[in-house]
N, CA, C and O atoms as a GROMACS GRO file, in nm:
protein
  328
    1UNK      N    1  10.045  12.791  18.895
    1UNK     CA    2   9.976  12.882  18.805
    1UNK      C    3  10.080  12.957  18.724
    1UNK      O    4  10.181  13.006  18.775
    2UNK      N    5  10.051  12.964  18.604
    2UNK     CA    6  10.104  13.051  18.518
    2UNK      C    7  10.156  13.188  18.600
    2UNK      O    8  10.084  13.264  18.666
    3UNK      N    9  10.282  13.196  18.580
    3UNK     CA   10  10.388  13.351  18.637
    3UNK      C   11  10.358  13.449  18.505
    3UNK      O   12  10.364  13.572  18.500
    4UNK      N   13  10.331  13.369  18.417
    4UNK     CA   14  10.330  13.538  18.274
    4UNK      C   15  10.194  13.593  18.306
    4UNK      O   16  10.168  13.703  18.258
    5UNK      N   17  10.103  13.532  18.380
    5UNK     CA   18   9.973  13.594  18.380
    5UNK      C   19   9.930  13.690  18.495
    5UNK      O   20   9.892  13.626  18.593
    6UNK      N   21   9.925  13.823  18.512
    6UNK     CA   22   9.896  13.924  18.589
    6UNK      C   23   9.769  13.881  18.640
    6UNK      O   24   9.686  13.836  18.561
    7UNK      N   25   9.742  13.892  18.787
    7UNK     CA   26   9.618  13.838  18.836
    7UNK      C   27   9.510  13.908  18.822
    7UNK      O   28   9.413  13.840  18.854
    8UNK      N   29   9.467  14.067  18.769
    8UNK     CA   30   9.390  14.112  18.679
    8UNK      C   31   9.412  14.033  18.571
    8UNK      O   32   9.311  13.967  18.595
    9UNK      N   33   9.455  13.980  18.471
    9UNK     CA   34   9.412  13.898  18.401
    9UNK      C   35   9.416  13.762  18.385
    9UNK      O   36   9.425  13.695  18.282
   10UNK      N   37   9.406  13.721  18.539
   10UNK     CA   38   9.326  13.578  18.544
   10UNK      C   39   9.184  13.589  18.596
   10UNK      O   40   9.090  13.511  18.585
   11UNK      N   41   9.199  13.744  18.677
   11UNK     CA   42   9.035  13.751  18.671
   11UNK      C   43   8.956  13.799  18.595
   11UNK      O   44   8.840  13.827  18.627
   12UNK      N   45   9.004  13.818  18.482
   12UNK     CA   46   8.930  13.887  18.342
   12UNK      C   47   8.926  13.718  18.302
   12UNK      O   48   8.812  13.689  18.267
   13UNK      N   49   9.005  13.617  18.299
   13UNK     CA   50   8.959  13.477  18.208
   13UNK      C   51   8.924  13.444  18.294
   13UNK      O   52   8.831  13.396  18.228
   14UNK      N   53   8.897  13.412  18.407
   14UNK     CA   54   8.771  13.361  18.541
   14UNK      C   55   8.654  13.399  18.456
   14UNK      O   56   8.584  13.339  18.374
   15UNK      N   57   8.661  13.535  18.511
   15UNK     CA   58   8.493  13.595  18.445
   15UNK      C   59   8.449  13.529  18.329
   15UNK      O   60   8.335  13.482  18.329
   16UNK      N   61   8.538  13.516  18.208
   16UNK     CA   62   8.506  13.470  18.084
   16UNK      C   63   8.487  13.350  18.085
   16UNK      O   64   8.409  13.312  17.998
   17UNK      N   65   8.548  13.233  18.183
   17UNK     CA   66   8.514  13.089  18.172
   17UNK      C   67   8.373  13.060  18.235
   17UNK      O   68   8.294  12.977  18.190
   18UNK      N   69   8.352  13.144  18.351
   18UNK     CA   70   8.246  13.129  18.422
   18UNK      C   71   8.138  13.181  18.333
   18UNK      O   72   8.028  13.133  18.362
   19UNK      N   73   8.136  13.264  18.232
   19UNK     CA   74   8.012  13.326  18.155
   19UNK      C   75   8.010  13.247  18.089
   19UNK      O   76   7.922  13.279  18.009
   20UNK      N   77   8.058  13.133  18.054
   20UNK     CA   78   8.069  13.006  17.907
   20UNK      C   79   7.981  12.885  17.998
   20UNK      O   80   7.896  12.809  17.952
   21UNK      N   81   8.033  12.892  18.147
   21UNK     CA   82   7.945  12.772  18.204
   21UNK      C   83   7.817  12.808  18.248
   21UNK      O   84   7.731  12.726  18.278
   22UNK      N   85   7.800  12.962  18.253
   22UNK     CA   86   7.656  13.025  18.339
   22UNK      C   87   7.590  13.032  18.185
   22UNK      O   88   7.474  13.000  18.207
   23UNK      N   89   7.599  13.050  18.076
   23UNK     CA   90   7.538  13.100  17.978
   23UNK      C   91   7.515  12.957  17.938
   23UNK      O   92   7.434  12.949  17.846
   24UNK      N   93   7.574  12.813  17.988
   24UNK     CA   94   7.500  12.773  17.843
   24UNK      C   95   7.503  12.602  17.911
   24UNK      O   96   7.610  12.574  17.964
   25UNK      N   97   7.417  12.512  17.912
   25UNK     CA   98   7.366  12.376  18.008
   25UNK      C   99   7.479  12.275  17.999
   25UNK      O  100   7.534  12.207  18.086
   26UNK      N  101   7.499  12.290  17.843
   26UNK     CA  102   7.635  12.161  17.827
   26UNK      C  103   7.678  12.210  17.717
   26UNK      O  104   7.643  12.314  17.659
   27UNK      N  105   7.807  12.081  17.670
   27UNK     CA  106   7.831  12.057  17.537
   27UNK      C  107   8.003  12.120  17.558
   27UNK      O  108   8.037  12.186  17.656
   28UNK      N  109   8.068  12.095  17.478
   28UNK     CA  110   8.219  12.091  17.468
   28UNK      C  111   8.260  12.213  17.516
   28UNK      O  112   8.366  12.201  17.577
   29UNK      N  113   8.211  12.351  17.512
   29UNK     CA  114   8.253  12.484  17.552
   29UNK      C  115   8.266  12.499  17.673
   29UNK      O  116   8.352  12.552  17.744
   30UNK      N  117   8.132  12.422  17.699
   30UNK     CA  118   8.081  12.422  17.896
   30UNK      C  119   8.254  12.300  17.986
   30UNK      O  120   8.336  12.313  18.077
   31UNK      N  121   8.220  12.206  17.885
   31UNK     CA  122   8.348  12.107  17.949
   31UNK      C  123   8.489  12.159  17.947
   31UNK      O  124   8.574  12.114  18.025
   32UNK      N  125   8.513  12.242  17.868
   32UNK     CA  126   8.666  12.345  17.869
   32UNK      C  127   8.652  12.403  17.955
   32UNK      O  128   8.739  12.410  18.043
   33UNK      N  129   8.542  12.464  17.961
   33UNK     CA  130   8.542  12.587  18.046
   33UNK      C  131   8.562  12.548  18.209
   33UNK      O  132   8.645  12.609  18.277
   34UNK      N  133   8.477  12.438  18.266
   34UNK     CA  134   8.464  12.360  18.368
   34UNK      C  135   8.625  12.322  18.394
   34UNK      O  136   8.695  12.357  18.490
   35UNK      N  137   8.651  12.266  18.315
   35UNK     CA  138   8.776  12.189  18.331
   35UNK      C  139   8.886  12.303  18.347
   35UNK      O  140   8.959  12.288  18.445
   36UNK      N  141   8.912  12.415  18.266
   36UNK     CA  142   9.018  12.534  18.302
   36UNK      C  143   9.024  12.582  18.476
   36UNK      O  144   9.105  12.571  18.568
   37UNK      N  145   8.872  12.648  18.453
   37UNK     CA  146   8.844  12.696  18.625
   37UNK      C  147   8.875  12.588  18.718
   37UNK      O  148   8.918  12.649  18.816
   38UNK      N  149   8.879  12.430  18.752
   38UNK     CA  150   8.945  12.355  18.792
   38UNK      C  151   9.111  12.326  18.799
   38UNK      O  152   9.194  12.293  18.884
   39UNK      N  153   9.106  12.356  18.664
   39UNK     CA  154   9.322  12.394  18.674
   39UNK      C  155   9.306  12.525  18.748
   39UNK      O  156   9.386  12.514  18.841
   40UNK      N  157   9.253  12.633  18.758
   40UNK     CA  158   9.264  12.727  18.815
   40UNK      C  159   9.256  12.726  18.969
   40UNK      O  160   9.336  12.782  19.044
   41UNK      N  161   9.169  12.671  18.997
   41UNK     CA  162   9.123  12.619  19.114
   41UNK      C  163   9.278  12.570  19.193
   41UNK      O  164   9.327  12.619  19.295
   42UNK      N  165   9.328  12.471  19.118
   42UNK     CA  166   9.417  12.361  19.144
   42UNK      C  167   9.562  12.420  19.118
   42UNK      O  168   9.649  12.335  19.139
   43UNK      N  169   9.615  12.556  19.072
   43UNK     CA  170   9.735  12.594  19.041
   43UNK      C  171   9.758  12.548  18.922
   43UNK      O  172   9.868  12.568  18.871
   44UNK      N  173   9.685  12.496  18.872
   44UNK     CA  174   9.750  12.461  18.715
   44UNK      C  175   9.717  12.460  18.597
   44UNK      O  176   9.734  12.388  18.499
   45UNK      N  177   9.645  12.595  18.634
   45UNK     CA  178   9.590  12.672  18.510
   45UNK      C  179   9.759  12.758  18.442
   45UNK      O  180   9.851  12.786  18.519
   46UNK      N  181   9.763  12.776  18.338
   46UNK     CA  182   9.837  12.808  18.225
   46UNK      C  183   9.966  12.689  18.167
   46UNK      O  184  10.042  12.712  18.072
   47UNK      N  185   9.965  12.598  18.226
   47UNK     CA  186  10.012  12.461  18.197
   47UNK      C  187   9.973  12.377  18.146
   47UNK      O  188   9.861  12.328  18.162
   48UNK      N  189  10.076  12.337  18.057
   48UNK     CA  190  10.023  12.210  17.954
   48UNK      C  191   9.987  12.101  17.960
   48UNK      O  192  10.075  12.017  17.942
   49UNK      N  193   9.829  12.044  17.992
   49UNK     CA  194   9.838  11.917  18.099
   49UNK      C  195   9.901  11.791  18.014
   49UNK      O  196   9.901  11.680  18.067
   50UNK      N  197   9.969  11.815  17.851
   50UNK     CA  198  10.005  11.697  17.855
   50UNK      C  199  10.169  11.733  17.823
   50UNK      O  200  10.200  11.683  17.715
   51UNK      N  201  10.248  11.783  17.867
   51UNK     CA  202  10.365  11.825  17.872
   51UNK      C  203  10.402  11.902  17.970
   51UNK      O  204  10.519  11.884  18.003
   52UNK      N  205  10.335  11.997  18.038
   52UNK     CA  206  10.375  12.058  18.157
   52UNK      C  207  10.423  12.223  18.164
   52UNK      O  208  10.443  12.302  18.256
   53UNK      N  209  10.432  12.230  17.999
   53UNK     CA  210  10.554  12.369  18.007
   53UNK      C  211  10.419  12.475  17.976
   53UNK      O  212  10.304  12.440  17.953
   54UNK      N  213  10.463  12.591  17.981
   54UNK     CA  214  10.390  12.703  18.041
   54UNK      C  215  10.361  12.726  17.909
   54UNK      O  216  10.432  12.708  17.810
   55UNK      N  217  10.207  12.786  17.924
   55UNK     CA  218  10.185  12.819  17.813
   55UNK      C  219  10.176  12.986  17.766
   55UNK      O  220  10.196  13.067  17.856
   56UNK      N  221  10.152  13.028  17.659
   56UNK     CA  222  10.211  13.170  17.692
   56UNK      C  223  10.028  13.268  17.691
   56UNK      O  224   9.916  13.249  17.645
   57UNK      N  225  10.095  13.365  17.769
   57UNK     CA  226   9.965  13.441  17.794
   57UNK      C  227   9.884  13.504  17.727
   57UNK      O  228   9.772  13.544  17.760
   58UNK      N  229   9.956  13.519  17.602
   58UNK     CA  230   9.854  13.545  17.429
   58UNK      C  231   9.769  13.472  17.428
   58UNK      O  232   9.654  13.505  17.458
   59UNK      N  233   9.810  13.334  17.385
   59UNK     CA  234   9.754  13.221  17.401
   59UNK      C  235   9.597  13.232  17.481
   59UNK      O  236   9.485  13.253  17.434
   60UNK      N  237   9.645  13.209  17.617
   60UNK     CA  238   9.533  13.237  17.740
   60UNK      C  239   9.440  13.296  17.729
   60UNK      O  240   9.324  13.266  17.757
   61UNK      N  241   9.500  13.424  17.671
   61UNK     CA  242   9.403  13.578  17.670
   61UNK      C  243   9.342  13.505  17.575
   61UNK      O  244   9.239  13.452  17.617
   62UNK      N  245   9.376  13.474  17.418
   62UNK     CA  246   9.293  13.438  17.294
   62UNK      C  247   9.182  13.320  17.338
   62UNK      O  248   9.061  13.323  17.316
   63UNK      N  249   9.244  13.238  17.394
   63UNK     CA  250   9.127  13.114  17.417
   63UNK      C  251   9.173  13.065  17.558
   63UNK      O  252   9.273  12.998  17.583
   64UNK      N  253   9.074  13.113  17.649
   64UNK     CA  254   9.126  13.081  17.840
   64UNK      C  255   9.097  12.978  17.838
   64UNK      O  256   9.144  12.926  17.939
   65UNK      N  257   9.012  12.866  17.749
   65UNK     CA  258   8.992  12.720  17.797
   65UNK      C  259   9.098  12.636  17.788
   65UNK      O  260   9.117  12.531  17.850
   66UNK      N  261   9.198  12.714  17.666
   66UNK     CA  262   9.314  12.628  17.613
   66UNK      C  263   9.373  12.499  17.685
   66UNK      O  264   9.419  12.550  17.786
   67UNK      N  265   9.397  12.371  17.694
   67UNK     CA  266   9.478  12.305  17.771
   67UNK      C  267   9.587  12.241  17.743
   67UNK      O  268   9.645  12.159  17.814
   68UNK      N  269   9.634  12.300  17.581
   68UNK     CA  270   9.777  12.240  17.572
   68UNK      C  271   9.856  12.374  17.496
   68UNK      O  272   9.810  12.477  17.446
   69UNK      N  273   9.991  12.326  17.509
   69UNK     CA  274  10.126  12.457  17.470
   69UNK      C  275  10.066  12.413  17.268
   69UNK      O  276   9.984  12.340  17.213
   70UNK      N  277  10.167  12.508  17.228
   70UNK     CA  278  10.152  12.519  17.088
   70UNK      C  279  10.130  12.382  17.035
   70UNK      O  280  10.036  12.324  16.979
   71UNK      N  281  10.289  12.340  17.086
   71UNK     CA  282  10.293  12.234  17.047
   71UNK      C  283  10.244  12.114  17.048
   71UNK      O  284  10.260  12.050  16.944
   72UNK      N  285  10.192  12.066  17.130
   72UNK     CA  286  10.119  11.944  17.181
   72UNK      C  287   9.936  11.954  17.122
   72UNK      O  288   9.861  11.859  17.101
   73UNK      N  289   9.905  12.101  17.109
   73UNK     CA  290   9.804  12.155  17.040
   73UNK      C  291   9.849  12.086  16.904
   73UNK      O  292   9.773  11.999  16.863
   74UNK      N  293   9.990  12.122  16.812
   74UNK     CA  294  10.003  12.080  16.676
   74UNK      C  295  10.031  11.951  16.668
   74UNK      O  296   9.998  11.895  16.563
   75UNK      N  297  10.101  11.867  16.780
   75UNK     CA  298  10.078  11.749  16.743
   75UNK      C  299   9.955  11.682  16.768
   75UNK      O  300   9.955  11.573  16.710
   76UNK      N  301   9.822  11.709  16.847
   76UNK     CA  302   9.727  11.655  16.856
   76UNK      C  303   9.670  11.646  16.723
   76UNK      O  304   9.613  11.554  16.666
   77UNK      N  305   9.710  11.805  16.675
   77UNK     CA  306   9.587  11.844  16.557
   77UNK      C  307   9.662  11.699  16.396
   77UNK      O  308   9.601  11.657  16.298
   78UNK      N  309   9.771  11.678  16.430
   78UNK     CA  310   9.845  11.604  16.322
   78UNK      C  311   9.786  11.473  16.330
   78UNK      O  312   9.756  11.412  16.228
   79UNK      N  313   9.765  11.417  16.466
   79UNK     CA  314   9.697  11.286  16.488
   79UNK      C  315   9.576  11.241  16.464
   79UNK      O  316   9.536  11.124  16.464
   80UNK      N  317   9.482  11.405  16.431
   80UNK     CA  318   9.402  11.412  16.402
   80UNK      C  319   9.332  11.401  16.277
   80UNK      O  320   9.217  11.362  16.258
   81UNK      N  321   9.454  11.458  16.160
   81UNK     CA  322   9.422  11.415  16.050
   81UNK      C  323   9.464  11.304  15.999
   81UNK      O  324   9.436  11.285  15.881
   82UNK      N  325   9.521  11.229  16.051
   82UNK     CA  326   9.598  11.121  15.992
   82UNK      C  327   9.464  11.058  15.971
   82UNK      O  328   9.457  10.947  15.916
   0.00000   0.00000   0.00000
């Protein structure tokens, strides 16, 4: 698990992932959300599951479903427009 993240605020993004899966049946928000609390679950919540390196706790705080570092975020998004 992420070391930059104070465990008051992994239980402030708990709460918030769990209100994304209690509030709403399906659909892509529910599957982030599912899938984070599982890295959480598993120690490997604030890590980049496709690079590994830590992601930073701005980040986290801004969007707790997040599952990749900046970067791997900007190269997805590049593959994306191609």
């Amino acid at each position: 698990m992420s070391e930059s993240l104070s465990a008051q605020q992994l239980l402030r993004i708990r709460s918030k992932l769990e209100a994304v899966v209690n509030g709403q049946s399906e659909g892509p928000a529910v599957d982030a959300a599912q899938a984070a609390l599982q890295r959480l679950r598993s120690g490997e919540y604030g890590y980049c599951v496709e690079c590994g390196d830590e992601i930073s706790a701005a980040r986290l705080a801004a969007k707790p479903d997040v599952a990749l570092c900046v970067d791997c975020q900007a190269l997805q998004d590049e593959d994306e427009d191609v």
